[in-house]
Residue frames as qw, qx, qy, qz and C-alpha x, y, z in Angstrom:
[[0.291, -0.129, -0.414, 0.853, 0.13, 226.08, 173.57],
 [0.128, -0.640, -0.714, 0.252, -2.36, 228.00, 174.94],
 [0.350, 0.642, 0.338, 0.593, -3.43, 231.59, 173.84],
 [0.462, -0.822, -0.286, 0.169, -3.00, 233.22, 177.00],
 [0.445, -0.703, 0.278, 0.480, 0.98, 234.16, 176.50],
 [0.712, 0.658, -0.201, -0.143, 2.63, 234.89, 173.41],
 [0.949, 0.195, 0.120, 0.215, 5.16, 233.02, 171.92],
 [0.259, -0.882, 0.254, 0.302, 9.15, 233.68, 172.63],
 [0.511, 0.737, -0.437, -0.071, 11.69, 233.92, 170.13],
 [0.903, -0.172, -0.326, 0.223, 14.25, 231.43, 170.47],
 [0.248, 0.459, -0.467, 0.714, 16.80, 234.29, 171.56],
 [0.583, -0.434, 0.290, -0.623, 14.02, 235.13, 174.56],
 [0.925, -0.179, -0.065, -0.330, 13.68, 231.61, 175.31],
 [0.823, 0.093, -0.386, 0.407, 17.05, 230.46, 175.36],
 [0.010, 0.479, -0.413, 0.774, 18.24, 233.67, 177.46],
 [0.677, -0.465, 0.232, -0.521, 15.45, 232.48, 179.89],
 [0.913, -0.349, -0.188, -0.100, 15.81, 229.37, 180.16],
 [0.714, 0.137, -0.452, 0.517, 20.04, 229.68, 180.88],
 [0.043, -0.455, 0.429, -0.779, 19.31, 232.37, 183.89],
 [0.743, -0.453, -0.112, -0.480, 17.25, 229.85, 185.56],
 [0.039, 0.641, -0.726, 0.248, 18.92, 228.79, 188.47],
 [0.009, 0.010, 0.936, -0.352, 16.65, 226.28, 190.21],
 [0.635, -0.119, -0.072, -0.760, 12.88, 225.27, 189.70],
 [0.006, 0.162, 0.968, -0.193, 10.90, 223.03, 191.25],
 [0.111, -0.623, -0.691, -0.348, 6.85, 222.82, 191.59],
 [0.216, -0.893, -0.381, 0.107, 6.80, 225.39, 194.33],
 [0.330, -0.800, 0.144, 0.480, 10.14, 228.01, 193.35],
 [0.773, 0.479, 0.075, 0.409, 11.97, 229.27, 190.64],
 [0.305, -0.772, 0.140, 0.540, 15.41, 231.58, 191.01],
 [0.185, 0.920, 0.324, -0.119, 16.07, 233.52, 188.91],
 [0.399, -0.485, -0.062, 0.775, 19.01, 235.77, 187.90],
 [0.254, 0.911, 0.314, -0.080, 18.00, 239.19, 186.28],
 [0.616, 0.071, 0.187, 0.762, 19.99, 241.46, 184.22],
 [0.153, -0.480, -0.094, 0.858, 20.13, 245.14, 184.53],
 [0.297, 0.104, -0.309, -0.898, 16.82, 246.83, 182.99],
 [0.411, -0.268, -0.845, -0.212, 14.53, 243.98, 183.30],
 [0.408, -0.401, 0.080, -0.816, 11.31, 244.94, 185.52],
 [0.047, 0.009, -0.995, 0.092, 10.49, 242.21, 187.58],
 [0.131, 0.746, 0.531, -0.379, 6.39, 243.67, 188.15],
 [0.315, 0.428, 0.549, 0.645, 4.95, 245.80, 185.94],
 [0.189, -0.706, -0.496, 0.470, 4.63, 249.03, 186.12],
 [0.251, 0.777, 0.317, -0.483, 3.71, 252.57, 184.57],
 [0.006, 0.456, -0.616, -0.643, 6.17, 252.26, 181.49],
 [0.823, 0.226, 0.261, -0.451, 4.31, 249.44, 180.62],
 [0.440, 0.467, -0.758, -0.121, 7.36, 247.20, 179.38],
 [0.682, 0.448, -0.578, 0.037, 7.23, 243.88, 179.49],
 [0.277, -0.691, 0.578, -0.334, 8.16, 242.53, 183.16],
 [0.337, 0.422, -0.817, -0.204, 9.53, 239.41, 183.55],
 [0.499, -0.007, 0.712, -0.493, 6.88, 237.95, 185.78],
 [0.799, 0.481, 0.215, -0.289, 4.75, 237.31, 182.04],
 [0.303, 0.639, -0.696, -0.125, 8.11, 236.66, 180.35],
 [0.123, 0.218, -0.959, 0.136, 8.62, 233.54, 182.60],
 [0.730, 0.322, 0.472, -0.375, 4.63, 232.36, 182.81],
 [0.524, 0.677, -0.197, -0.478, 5.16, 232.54, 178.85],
 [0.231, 0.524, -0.813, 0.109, 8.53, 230.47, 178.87],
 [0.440, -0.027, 0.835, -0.328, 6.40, 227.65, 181.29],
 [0.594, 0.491, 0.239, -0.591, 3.90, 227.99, 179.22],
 [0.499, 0.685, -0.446, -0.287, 5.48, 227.55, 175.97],
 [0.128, 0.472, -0.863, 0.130, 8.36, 224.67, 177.42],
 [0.260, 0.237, 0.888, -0.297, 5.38, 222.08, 179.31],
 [0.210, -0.258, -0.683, -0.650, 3.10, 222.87, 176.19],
 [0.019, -0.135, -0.540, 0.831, 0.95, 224.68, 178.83],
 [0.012, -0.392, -0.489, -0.779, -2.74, 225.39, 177.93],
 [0.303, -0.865, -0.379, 0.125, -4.04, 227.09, 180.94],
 [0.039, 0.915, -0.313, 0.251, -2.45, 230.22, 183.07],
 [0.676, -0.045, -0.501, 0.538, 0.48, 229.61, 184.88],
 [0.349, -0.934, -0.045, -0.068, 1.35, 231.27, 188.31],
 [0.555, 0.240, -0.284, 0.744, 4.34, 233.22, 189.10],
 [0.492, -0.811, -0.268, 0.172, 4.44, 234.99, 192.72],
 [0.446, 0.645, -0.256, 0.566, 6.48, 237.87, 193.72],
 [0.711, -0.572, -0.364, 0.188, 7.54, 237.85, 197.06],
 [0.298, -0.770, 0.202, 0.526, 10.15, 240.48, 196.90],
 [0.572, 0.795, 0.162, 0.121, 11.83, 242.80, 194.13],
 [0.614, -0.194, 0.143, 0.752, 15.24, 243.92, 192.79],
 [0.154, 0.777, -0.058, -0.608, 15.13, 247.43, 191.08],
 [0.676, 0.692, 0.096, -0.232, 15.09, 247.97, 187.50],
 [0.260, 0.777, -0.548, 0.170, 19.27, 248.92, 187.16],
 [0.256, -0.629, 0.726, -0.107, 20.09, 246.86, 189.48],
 [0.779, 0.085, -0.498, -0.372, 20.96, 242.65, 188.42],
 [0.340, -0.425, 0.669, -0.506, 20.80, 239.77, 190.45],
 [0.258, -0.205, -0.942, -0.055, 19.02, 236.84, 191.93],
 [0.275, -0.194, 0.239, -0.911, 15.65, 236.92, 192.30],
 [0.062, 0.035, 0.997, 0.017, 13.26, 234.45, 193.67],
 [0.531, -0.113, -0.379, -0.749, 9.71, 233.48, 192.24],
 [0.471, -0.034, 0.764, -0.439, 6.89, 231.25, 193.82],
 [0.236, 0.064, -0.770, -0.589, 5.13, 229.21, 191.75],
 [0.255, -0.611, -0.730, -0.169, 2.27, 228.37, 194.00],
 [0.325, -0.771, 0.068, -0.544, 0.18, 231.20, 196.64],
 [0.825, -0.515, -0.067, 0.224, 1.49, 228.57, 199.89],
 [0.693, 0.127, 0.005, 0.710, 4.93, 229.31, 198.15],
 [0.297, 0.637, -0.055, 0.710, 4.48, 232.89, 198.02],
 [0.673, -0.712, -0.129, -0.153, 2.73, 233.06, 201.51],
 [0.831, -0.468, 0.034, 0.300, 6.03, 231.40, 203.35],
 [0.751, 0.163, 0.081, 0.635, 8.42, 233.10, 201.34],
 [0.092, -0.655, -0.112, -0.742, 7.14, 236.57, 201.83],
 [0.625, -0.754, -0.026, -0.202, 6.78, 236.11, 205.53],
 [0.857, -0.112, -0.052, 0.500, 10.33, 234.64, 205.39],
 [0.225, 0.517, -0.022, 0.825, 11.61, 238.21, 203.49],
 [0.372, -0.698, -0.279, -0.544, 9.41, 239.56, 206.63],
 [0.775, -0.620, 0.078, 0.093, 10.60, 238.04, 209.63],
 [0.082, 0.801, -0.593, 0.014, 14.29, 238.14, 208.13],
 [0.801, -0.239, 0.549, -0.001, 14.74, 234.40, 207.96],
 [0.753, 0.517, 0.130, 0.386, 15.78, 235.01, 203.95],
 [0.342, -0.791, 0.056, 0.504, 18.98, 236.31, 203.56],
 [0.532, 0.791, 0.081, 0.291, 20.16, 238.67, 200.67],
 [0.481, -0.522, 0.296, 0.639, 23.99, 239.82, 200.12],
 [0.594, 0.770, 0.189, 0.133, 24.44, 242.04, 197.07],
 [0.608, -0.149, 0.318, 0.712, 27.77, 243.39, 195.93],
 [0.199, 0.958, 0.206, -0.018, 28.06, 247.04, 194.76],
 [0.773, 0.172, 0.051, 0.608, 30.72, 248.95, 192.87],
 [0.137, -0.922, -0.238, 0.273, 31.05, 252.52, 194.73],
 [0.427, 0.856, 0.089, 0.279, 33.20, 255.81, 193.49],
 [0.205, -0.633, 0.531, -0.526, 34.64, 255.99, 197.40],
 [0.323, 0.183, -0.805, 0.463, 36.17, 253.79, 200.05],
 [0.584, -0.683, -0.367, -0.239, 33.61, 253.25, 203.15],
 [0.170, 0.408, -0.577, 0.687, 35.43, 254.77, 206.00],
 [0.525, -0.424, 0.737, -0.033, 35.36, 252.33, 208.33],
 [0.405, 0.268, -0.588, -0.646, 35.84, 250.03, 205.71],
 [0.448, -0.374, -0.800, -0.136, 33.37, 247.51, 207.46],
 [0.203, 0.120, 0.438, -0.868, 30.56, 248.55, 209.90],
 [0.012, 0.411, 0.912, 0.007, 26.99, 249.08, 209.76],
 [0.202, -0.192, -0.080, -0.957, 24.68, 251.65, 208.54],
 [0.065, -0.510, -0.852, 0.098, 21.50, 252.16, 210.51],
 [0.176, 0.036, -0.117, -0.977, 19.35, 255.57, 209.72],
 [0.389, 0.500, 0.720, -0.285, 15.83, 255.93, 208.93],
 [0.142, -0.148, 0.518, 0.831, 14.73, 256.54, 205.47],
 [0.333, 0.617, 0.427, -0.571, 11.76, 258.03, 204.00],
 [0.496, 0.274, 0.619, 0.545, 10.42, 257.66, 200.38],
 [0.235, 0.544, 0.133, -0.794, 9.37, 260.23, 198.50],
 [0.462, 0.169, 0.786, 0.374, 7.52, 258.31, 195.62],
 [0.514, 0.802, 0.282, -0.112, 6.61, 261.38, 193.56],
 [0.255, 0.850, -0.454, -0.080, 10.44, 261.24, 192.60],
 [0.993, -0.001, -0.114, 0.010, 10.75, 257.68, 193.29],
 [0.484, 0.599, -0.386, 0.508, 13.35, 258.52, 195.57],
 [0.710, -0.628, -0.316, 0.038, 14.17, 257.67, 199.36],
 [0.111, -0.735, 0.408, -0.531, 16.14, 260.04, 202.20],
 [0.697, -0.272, -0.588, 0.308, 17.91, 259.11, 204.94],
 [0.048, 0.800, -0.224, 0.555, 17.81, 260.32, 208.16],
 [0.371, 0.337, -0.743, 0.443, 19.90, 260.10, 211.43],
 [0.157, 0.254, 0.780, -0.550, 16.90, 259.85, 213.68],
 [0.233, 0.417, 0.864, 0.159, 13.20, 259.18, 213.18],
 [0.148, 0.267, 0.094, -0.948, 10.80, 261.35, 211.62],
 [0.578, 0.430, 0.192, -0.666, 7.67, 261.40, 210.35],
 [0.745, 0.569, -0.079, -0.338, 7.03, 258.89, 207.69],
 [0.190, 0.600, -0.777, 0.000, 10.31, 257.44, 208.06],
 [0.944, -0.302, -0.010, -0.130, 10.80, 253.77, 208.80],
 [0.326, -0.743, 0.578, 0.082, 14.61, 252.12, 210.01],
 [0.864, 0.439, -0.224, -0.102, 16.85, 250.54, 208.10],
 [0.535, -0.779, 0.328, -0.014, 19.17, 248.81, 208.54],
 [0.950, 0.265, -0.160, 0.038, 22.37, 246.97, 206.64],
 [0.547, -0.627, 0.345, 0.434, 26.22, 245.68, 207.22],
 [0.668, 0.726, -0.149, 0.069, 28.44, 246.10, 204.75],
 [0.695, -0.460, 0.327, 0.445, 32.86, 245.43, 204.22],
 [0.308, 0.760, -0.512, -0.256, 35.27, 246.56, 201.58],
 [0.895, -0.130, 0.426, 0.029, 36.13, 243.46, 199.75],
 [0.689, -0.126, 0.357, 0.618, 38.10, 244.73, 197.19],
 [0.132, 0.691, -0.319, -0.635, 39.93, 247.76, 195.03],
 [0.755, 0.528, 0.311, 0.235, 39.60, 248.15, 191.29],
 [0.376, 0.470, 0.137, 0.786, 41.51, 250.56, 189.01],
 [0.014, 0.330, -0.084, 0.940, 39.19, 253.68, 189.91],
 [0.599, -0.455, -0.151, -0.642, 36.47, 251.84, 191.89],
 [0.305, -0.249, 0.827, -0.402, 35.76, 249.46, 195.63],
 [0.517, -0.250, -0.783, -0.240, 33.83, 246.34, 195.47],
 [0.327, -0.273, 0.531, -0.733, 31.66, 246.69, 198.79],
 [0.266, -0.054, -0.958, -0.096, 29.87, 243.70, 200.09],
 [0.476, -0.144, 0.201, -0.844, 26.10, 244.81, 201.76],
 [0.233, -0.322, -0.916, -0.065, 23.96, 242.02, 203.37],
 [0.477, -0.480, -0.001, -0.736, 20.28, 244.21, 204.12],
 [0.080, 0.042, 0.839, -0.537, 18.88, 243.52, 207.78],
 [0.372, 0.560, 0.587, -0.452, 15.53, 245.16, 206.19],
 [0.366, 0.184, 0.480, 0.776, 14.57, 245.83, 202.95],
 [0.146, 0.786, 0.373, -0.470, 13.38, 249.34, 202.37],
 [0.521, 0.774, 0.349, 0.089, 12.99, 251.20, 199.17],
 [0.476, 0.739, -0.271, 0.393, 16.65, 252.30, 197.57],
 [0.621, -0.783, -0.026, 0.013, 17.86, 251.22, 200.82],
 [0.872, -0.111, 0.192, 0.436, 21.37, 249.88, 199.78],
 [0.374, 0.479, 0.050, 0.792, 22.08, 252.99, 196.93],
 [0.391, -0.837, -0.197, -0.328, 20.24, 255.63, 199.64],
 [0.763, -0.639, -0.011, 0.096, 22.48, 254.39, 202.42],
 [0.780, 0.012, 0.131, 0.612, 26.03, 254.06, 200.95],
 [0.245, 0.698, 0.011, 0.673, 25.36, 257.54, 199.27],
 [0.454, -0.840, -0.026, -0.295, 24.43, 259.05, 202.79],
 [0.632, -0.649, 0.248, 0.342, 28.31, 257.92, 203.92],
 [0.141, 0.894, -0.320, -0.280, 29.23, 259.36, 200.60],
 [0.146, -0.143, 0.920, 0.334, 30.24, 256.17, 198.43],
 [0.444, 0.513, 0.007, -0.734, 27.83, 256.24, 195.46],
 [0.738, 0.086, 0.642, 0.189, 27.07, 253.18, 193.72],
 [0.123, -0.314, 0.562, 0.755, 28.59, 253.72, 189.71],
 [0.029, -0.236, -0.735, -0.635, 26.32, 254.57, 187.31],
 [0.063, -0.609, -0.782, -0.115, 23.43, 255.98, 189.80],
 [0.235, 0.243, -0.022, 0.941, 22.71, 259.18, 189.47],
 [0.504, -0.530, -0.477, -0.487, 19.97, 259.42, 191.08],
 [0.715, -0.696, -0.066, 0.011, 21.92, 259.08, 194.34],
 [0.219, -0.878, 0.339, 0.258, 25.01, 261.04, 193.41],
 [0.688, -0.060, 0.454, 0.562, 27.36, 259.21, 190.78],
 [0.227, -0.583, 0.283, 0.727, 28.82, 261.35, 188.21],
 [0.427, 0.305, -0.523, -0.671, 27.94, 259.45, 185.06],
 [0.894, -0.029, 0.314, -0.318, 25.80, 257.07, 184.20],
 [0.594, -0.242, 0.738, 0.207, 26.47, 253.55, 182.85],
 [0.012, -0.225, 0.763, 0.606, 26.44, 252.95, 179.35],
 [0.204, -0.180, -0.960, 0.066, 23.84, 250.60, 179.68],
 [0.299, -0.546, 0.129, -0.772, 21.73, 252.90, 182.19],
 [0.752, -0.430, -0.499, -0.027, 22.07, 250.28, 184.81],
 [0.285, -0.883, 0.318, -0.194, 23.64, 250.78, 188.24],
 [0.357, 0.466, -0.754, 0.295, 27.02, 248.90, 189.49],
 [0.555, -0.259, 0.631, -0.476, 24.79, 246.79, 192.31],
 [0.506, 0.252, -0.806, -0.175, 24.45, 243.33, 192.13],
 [0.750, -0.364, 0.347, -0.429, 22.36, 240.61, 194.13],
 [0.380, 0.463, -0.795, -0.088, 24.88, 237.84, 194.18],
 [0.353, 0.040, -0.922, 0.153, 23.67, 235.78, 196.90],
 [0.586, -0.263, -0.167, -0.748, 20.91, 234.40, 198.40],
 [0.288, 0.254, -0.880, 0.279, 20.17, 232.14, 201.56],
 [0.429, -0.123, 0.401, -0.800, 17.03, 230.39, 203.06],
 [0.338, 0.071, 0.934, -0.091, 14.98, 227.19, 203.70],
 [0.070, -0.130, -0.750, -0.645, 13.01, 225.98, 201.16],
 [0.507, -0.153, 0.185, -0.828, 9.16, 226.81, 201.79],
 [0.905, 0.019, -0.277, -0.323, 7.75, 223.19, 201.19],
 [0.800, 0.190, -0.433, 0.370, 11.39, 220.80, 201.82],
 [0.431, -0.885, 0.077, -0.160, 12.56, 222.69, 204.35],
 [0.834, -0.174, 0.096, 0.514, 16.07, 222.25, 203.36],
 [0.091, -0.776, 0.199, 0.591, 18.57, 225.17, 203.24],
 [0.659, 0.597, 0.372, 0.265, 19.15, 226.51, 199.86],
 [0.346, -0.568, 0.270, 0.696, 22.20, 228.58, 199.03],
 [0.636, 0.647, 0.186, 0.378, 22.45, 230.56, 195.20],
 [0.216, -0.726, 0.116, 0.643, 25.26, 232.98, 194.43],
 [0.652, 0.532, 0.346, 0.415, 25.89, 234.15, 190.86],
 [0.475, -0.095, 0.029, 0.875, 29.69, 235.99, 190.21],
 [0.117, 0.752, 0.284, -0.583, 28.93, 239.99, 189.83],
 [0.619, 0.351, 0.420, 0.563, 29.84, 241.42, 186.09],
 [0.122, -0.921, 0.013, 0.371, 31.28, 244.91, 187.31],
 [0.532, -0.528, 0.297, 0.592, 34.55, 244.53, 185.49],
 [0.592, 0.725, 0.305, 0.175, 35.15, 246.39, 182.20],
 [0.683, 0.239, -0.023, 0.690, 37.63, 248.71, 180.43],
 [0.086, -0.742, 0.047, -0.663, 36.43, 251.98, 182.79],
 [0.703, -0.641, -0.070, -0.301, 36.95, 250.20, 186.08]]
């Protein structure tokens, strides 16, 4: 193997290789667990874009680089499916797909409060404010703002919490925790947009369970969903 990536324990290497849902030469999916970075950035941990070059690397006795594209990102807390490109054509079509809306993302979130209606559609306009890495909504445009837009349904009561089902129309920065808070259903565990306590864990209760969208190369539809793992002895 090549000296470019370092060498994963077998724990790291078996953990990757069972969250891989699907690879071929031009995709890989992904599912990500709550705290993993998917890009790297100003902590400087570890993101899982050189985790999984490392793991190619290492598994096809690799002795160049490998590429791994990012065409779109899940937040740090939150876990999910996330898809990778493995060539630049791949990332090209798959990023213009996330662009034109022709990829669709449903995530599953565990809130504190009922949506009232308990299906509908939030549309606002939300505005980051990345020296608190932290995005506002508001009820008409303003400066700096751009529109967002998702649907969402109550799919199902826990003990003390709702399962809400949220499929984004656009994807803007904290749009899903931003939006739910702004009708006052806080996703569990984010304080950062009104829950009460955090998780254990310091993830949040959101989940990207499903994904839907033609393959960039095959052009054959391609469905993943992977189950959420909200339930525990506080819910």
């Amino acid at each position: 193997m090549s000296g470019l990536f370092r060498n994963l324990s077998d724990k790291e290497y078996g953990s990757i290789s069972s969250r891989i849902l699907y690879e071929d030469n031009h995709i890989l999916i992904f599912d990500k667990m709550p705290g993993e970075i998917v890009q790297g950035d100003k902590t400087g941990d570890e993101p899982l874009t050189e985790k999984l070059k490392a793991f190619i690397a290492q598994r096809d006795n690799k002795p160049g680089n490998v590429y791994i594209g990012i065409p779109h990102r899940i937040d740090r807390p939150v876990s999910g499916i996330v898809i990778f490109a493995k060539t630049s054509k791949a990332l090209e079509r798959i990023s213009n797909g996330f662009k034109n809306g022709l990829i669709h993302k449903t995530y599953l979130a565990l809130t504190s409060k009922a949506p009232d209606p308990p299906e509908g559609e939030i549309r606002s306009y939300i505005k980051r404010n990345e020296k608190i890495n932290k995005s506002f909504s508001f009820q008409r445009p303003e400066p700096g703002t751009k529109e967002a837009i998702l649907r969402y349904r109550l799919v199902e009561n826990t003990r003390n919490y709702f399962i809400v089902e949220v499929e984004l129309l656009t994807g803007r920065h904290h749009q899903i925790r931003c939006q739910l808070a702004s009708i006052g259903c806080p996703i569990k565990g984010d304080l950062k947009y009104g829950a009460k306590r955090p998780n254990p864990d310091k993830s949040i209760s959101l989940h990207a369970y499903r994904v839907e969208f033609v393959h960039p190369v095959k052009k054959e539809k391609m469905v993943f969903t992977v189950p959420h793992r909200f339930f525990g002895p506080t819910v």
